[in-house]
N, CA, C and O of each residue as an XYZ file, in Angstrom:
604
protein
N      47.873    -40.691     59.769
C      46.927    -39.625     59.489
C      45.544    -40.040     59.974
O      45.110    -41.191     60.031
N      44.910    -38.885     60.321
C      43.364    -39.609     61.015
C      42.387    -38.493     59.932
O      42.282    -37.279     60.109
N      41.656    -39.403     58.653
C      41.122    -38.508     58.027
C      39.704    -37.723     58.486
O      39.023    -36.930     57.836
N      39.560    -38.115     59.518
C      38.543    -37.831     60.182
C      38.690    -36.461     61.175
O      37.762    -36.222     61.948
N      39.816    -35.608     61.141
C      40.661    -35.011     61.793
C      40.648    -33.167     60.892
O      40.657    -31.999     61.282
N      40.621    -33.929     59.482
C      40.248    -32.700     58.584
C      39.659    -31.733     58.582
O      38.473    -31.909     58.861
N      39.853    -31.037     58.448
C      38.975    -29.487     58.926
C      38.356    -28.288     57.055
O      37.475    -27.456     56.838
N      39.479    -28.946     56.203
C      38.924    -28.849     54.797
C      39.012    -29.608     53.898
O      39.875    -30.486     53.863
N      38.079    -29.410     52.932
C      38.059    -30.356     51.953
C      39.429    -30.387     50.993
O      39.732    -31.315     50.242
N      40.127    -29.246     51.181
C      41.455    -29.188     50.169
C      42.787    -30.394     51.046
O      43.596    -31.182     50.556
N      42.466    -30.015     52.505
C      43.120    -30.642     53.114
C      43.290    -32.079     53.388
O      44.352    -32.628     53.680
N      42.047    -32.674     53.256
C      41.422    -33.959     53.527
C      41.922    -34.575     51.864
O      42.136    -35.787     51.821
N      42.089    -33.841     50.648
C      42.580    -34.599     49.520
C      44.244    -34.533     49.820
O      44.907    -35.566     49.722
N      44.810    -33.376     50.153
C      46.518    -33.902     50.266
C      46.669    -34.815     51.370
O      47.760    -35.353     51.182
N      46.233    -35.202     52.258
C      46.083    -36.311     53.272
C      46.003    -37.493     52.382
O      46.766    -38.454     52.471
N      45.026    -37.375     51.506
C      44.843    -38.862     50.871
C      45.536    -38.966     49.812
O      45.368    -40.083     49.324
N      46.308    -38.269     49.164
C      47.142    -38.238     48.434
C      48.748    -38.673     49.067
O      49.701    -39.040     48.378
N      48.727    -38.538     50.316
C      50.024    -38.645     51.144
C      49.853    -39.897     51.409
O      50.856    -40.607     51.487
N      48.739    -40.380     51.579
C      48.109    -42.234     52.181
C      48.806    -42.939     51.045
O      49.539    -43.897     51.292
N      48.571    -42.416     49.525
C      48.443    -43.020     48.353
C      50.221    -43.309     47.875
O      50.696    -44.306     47.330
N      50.902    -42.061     48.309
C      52.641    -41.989     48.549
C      53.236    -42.464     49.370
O      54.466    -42.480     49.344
N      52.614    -42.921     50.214
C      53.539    -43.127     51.681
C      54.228    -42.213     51.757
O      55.375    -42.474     51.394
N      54.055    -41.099     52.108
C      54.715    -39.787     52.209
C      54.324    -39.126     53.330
O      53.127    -39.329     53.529
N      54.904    -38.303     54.285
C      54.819    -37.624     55.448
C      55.102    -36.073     54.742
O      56.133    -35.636     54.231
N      53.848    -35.471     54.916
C      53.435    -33.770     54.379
C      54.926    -33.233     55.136
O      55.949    -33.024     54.484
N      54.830    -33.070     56.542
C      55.605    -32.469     57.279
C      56.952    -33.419     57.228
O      57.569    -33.119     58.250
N      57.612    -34.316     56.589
C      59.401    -34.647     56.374
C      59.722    -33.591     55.637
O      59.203    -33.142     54.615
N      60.943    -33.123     56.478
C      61.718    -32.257     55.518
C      61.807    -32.491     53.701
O      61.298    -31.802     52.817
N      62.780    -33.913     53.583
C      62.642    -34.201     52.092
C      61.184    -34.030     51.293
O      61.286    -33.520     50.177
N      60.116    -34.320     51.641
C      59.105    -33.651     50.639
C      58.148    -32.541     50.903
O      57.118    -32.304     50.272
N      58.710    -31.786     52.090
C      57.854    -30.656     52.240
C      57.433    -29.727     51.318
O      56.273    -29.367     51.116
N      58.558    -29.316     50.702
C      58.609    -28.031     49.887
C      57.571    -28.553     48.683
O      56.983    -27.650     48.088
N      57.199    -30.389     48.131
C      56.781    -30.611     47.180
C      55.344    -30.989     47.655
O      54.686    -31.872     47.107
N      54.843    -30.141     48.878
C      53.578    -31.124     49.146
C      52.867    -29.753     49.938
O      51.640    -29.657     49.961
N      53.556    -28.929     50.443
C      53.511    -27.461     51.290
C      53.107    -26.527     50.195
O      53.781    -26.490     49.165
N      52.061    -25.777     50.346
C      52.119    -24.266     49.671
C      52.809    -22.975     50.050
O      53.187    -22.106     49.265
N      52.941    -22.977     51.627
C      53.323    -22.191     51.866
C      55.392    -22.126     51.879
O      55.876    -23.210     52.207
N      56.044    -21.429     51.684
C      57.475    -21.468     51.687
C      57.860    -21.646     53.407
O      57.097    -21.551     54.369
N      59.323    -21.933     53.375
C      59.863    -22.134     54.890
C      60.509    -20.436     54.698
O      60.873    -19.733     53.755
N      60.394    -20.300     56.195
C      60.662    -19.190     56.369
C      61.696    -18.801     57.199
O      61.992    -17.617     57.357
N      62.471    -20.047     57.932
C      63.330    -20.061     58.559
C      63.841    -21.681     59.048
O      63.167    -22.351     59.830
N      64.923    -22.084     58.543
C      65.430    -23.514     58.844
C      66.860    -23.534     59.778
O      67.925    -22.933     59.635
N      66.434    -24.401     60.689
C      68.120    -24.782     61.399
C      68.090    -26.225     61.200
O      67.603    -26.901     60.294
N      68.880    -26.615     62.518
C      69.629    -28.135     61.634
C      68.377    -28.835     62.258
O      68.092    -29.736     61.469
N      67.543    -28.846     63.246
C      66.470    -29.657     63.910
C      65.045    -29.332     63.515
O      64.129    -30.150     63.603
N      64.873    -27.771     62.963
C      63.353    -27.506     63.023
C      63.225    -26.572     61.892
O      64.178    -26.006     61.357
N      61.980    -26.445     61.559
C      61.845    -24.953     60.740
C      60.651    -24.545     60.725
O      59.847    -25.177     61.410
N      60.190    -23.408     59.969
C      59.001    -22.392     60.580
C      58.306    -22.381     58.835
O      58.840    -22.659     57.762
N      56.955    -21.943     59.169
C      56.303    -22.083     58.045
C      54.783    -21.782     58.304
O      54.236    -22.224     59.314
N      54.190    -21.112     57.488
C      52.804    -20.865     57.954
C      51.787    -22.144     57.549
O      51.968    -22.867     56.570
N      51.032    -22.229     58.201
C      49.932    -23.341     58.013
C      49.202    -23.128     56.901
O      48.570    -22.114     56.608
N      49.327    -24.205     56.250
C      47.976    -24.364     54.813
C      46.779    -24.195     55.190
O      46.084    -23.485     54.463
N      46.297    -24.650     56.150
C      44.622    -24.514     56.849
C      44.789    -24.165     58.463
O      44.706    -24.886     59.457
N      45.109    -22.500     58.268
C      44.798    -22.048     59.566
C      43.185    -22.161     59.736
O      42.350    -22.323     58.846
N      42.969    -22.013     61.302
C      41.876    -22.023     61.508
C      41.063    -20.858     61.378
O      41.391    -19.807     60.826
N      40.066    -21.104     61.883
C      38.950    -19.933     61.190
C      39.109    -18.783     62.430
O      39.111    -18.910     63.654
N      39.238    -17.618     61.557
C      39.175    -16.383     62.578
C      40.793    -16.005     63.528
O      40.867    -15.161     64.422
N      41.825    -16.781     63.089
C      43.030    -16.057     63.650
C      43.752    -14.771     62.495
O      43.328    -14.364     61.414
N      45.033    -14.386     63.312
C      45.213    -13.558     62.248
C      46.649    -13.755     62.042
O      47.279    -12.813     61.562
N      47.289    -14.895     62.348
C      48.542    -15.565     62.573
C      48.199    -17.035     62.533
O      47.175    -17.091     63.213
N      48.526    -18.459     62.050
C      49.413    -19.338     62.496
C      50.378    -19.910     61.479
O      50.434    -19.971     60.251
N      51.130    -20.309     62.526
C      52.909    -21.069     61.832
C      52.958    -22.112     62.648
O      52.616    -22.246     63.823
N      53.428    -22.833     61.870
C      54.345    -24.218     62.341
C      55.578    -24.356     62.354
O      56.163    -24.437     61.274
N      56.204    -24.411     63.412
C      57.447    -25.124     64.210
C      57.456    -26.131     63.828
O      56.397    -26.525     64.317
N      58.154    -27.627     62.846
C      57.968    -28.297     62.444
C      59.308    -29.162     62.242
O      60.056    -28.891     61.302
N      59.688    -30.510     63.397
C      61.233    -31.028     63.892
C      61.322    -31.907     62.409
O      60.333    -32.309     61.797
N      62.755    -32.103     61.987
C      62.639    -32.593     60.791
C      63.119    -33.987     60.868
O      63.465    -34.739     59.957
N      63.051    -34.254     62.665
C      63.091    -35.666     62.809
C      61.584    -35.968     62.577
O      60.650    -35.331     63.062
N      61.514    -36.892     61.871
C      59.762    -37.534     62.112
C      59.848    -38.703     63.678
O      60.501    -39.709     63.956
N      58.918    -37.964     64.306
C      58.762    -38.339     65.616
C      57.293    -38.212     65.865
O      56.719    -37.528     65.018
N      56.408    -38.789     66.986
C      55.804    -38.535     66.979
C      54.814    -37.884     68.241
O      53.712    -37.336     68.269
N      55.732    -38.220     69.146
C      55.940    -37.869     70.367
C      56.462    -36.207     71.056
O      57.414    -35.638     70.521
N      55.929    -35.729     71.935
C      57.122    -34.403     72.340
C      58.303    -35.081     73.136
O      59.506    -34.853     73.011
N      57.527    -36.177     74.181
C      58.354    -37.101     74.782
C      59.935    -37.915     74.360
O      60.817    -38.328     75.112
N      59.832    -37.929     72.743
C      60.775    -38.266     72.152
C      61.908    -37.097     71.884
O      62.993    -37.465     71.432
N      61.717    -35.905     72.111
C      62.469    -34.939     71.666
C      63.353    -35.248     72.687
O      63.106    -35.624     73.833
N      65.023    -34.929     71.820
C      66.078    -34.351     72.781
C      66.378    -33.267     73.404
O      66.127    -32.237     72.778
N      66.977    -33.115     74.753
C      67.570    -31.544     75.169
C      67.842    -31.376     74.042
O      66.752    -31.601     73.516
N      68.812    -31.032     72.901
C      68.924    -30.253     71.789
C      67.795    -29.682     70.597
O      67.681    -28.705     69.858
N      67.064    -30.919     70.907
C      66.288    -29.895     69.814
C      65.045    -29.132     70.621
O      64.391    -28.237     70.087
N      64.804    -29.614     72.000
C      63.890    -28.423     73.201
C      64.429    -27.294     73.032
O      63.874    -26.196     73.061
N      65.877    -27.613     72.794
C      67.018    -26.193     73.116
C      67.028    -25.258     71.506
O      67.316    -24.066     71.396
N      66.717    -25.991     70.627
C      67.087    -25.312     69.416
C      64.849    -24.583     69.194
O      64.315    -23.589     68.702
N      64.369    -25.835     69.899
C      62.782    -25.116     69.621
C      63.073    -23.482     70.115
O      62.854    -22.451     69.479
N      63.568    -23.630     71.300
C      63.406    -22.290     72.267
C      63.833    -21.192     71.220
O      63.384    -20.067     71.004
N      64.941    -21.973     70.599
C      65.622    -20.265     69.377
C      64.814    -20.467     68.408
O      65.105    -19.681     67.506
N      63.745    -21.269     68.065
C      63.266    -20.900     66.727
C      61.922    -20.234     66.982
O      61.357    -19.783     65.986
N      61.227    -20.082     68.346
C      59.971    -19.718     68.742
C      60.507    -18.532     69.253
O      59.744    -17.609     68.968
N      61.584    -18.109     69.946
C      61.575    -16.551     70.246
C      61.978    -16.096     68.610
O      61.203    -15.394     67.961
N      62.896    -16.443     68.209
C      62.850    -16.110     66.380
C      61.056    -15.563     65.912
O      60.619    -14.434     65.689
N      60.449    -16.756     65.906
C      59.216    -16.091     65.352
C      58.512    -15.509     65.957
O      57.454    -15.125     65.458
N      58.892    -15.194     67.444
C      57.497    -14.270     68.141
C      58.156    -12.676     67.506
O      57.495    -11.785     66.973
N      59.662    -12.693     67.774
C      60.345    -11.061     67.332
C      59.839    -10.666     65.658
O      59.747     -9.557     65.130
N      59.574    -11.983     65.113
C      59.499    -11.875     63.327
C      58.127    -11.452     63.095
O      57.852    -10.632     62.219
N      56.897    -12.211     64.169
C      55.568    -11.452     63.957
C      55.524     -9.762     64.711
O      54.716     -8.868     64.459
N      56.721     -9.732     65.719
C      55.974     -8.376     66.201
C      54.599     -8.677     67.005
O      53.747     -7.805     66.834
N      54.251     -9.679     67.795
C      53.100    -10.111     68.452
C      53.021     -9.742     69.957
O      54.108    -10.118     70.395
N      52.320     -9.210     70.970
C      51.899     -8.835     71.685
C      51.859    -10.165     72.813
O      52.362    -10.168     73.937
N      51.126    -11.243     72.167
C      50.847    -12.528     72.782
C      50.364    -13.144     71.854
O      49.843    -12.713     70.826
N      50.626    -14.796     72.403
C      50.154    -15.637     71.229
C      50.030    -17.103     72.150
O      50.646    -17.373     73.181
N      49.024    -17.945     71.419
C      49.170    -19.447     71.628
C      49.956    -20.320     71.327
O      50.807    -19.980     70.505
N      49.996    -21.453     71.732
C      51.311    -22.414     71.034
C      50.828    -23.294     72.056
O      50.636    -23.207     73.268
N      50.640    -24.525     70.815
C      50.223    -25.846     71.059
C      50.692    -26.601     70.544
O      51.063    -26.309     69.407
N      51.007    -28.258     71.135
C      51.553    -29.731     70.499
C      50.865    -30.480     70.805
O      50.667    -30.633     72.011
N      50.134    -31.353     69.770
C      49.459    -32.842     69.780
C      50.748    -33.599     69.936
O      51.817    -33.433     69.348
N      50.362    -34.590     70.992
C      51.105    -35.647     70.834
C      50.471    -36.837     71.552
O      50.049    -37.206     72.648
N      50.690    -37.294     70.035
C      50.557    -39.419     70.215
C      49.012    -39.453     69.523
O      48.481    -38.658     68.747
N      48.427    -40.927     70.234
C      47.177    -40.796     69.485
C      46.598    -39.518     68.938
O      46.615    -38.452     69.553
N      46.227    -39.648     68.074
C      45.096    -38.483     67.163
C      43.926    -38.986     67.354
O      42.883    -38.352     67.198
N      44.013    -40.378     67.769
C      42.082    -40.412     68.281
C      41.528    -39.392     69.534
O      40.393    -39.004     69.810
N      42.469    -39.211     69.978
C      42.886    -38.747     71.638
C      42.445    -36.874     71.756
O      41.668    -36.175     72.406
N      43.501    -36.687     70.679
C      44.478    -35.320     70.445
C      43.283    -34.578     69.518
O      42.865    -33.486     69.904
N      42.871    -35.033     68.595
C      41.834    -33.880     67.544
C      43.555    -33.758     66.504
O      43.840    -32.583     66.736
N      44.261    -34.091     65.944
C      45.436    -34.251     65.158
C      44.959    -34.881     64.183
O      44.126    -35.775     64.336
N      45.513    -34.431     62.783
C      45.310    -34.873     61.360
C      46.866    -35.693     60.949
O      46.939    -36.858     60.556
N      47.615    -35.093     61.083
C      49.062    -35.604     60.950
C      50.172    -35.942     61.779
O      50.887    -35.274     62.527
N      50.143    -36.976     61.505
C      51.373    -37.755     62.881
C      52.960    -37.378     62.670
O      53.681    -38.322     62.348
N      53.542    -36.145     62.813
C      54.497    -36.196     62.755
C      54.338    -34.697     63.760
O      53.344    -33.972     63.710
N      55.403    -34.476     64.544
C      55.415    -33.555     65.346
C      55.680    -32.651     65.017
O      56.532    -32.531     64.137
N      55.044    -31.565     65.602
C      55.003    -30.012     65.338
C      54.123    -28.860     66.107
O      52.919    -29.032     66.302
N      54.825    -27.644     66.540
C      53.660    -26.812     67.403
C      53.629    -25.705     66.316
O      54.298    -25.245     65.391
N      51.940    -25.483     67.265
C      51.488    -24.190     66.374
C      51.574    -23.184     66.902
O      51.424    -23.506     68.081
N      51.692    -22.316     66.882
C      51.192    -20.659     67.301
C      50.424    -19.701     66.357
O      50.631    -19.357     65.194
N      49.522    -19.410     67.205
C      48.240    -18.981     66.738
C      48.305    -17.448     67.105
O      48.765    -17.199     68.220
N      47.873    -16.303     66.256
C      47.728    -15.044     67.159
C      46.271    -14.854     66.506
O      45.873    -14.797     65.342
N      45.730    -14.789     67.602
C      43.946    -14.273     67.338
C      43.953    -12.714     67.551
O      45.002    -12.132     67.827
N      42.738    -12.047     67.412
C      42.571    -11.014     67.598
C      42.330    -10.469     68.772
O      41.976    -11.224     69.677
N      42.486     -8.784     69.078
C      41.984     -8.493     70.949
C      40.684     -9.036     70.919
O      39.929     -9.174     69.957
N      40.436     -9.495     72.801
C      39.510     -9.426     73.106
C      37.914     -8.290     73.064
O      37.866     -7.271     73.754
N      36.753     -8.722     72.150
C      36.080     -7.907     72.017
C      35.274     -7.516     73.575
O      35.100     -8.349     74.464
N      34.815     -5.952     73.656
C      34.301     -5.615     75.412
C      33.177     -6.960     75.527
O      33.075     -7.829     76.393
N      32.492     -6.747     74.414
C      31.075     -7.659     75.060
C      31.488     -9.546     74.527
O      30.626    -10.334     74.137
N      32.840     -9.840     74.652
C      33.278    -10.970     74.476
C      31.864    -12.208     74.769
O      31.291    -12.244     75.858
N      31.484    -13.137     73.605
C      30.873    -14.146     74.187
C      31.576    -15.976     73.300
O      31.921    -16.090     72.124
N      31.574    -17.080     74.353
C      31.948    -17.973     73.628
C      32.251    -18.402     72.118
O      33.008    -19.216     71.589
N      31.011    -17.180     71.531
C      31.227    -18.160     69.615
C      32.245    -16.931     69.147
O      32.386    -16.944     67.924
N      33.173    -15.614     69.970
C      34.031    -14.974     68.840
C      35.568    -15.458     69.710
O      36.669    -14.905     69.719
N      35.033    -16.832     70.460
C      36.595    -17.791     70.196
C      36.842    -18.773     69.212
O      35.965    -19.500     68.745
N      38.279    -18.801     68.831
C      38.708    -19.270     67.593
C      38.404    -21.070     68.198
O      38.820    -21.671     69.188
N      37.628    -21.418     67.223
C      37.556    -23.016     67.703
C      38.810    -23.309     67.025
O      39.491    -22.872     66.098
N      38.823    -24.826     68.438
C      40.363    -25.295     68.126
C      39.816    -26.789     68.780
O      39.060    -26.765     69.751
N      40.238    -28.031     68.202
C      39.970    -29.197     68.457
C      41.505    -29.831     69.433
O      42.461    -30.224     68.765
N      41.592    -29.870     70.981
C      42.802    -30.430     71.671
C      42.303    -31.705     72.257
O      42.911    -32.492     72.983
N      41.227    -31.755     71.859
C      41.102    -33.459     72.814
C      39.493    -33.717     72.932
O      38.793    -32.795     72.514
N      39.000    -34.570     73.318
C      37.243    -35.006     72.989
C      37.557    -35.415     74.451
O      38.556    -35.983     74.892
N      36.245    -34.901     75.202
C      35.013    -34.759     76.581
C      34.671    -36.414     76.440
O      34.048    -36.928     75.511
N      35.333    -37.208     77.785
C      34.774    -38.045     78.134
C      32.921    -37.945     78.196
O      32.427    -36.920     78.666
N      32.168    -38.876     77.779
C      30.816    -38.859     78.006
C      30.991    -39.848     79.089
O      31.663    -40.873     79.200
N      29.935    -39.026     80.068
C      29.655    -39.499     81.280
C      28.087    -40.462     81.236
O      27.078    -39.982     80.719
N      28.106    -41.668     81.778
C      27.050    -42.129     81.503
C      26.074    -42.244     82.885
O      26.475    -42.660     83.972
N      24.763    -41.799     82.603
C      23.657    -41.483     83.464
C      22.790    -42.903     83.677
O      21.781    -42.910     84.381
């Protein structure tokens, strides 16, 4: 876990509460006792579930979430790439969504902007584009930190 990664204060205490268990939020065996939100769909490799701390300003996200603890995408097998594919068209038909994002951290979280080391993608559905669209009514999202260039 990188507590530095936190985005709320509710979130940043079950993190340290998970430090204090040696417990992984996202393992199947203690999800249901550490998750607020319910699973909403399970197969034998993955399952679906909405995020405790979506980000600010979407109007959708869920987690795809492998119940191997891995930490890598690199580590995944053809079978469970193959079983992601049925559980992400599953939830695009279940939101009724138009279009959507879908993202995976993987490996360092110093790297990534990642709070929890165990693998999982998100999909995000934000709202339409407004006509007079400007940078601050995009949904911030942390995928990686801007080399500083030195002068």
């Amino acid at each position: 876990m990188d507590f530095s990664n936190a985005r709320e204060v509710e979130q940043l205490r079950r993190m340290k509460e998970l430090q204090k268990t040696k417990t992984c939020h996202f393992c199947r065996k203690d999800f249901e006792k550490k998750h607020s939100s319910p699973i909403l769909r399970e197969q034998k490799l993955w399952f679906v579930t909405k995020n405790d701390f979506p980000y600010v300003g979407v109007v959708h996200q869920y987690l795809i979430i492998s119940k191997r603890h891995t930490t890598k995408a690199t580590n995944l097998s053809p079978k469970e790439w193959s079983e992601f594919g049925i559980m992400l068209k599953w939830l695009s038909k279940h939101l009724k969504v138009k279009g959507y994002s879908l993202f995976i951290r993987s490996g360092d979280m110093k790297l990534t902007g990642g709070s929890l080391d165990h693998i999982h993608f998100q999909l995000l559905v934000g709202g339409p584009k407004p006509k007079n669209w400007q940078p601050a009514d995009s949904i911030p999202l942390t995928l990686g930190y801007k080399k500083k260039v030195k002068k």
